[in-house]
VOFIZA-635957 format. One record per atom (N, C-alpha, C): residue number from 1; atom name; x, y, z. Coordinates in pm, whole numbers. Example, Ala and Ser with C-alpha at 12.3 -4.5 7.8 and 13.67 -1.06 7.14 Angstrom:
   dotor   kolmar       c1       c2       c3
       1        N     1319     -569      780
       1       CA     1230     -450      780
       1        C     1320     -330      780
       2        N     1285     -225      708
       2       CA     1367     -106      714
       2        C     1290        3      787
//
This chain:
   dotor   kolmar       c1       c2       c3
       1        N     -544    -6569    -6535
       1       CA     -604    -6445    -6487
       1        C     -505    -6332    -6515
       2        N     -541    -6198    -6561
       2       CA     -464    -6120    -6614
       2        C     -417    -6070    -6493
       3        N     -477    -6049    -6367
       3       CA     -465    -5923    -6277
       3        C     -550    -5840    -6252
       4        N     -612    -5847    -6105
       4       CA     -714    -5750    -6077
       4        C     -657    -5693    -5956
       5        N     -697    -5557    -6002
       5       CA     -677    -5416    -5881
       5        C     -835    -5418    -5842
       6        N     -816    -5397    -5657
       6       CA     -920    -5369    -5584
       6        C     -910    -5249    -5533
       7        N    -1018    -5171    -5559
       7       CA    -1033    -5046    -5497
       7        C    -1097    -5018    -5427
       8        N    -1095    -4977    -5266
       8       CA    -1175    -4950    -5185
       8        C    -1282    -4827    -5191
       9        N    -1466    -4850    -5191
       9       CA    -1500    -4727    -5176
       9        C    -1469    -4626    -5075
      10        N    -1368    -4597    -4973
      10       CA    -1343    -4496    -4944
      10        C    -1261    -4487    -5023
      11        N    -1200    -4494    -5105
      11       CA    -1088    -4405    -5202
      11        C    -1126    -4342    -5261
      12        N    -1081    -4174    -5246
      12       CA    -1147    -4076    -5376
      12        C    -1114    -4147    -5494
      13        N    -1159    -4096    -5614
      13       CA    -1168    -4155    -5743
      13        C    -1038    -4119    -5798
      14        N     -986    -3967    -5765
      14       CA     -902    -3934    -5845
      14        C     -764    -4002    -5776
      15        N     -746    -4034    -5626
      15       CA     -653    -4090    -5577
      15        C     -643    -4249    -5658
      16        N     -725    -4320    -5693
      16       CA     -766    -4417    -5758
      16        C     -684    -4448    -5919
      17        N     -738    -4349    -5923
      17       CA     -693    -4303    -6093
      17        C     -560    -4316    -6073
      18        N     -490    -4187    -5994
      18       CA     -311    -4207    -6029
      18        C     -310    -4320    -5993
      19        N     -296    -4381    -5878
      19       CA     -251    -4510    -5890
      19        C     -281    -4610    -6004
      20        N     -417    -4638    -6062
      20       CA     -393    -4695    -6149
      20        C     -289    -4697    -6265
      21        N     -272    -4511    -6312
      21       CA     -129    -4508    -6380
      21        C      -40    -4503    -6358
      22        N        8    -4487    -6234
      22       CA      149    -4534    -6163
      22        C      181    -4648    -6226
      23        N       74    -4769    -6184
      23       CA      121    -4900    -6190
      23        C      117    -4935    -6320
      24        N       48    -4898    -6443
      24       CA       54    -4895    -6566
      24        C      216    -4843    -6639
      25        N      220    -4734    -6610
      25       CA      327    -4675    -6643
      25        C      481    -4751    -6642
      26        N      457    -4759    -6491
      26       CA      581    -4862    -6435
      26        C      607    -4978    -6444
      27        N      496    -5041    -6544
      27       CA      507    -5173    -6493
      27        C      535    -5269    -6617
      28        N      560    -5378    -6649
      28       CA      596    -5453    -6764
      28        C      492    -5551    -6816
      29        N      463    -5532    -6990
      29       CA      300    -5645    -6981
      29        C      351    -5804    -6910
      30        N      236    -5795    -6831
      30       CA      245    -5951    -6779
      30        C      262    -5908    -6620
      31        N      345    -5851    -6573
      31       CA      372    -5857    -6442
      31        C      291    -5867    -6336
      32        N      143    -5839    -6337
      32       CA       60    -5878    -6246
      32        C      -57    -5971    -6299
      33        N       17    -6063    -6408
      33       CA      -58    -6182    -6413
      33        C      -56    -6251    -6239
      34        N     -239    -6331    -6247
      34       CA     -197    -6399    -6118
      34        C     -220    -6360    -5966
      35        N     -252    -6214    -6004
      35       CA     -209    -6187    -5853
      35        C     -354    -6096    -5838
      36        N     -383    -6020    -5733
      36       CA     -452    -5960    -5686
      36        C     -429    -5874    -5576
      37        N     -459    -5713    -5610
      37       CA     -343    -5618    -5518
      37        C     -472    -5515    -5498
      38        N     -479    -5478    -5403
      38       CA     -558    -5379    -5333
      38        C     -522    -5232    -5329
      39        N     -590    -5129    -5361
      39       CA     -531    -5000    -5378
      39        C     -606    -4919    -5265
      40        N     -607    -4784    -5202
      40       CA     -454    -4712    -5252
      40        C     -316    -4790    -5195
      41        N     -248    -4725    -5284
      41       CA     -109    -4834    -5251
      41        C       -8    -4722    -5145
      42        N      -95    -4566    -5080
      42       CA      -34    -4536    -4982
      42        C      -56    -4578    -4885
//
């Protein structure tokens, strides 16, 4: 499994968005093989 982000419908979209590129940005290919992480991540 590559990694799935869950997003809650109360999350605005655009709060959604950065986080998705936060964690893109920051992150190394592979590192959330496996796992399953729930957003927003404030």
């Amino acid at each position: 499994m590559p990694g799935v982000f869950e997003v809650s419908r109360a999350v605005v979209v655009r709060t959604a968005i950065e986080d998705i590129v936060l964690l893109t940005e920051c992150s190394s290919p592979g590192e959330w093989e496996g796992q399953v992480r729930y957003l927003p991540l404030r």
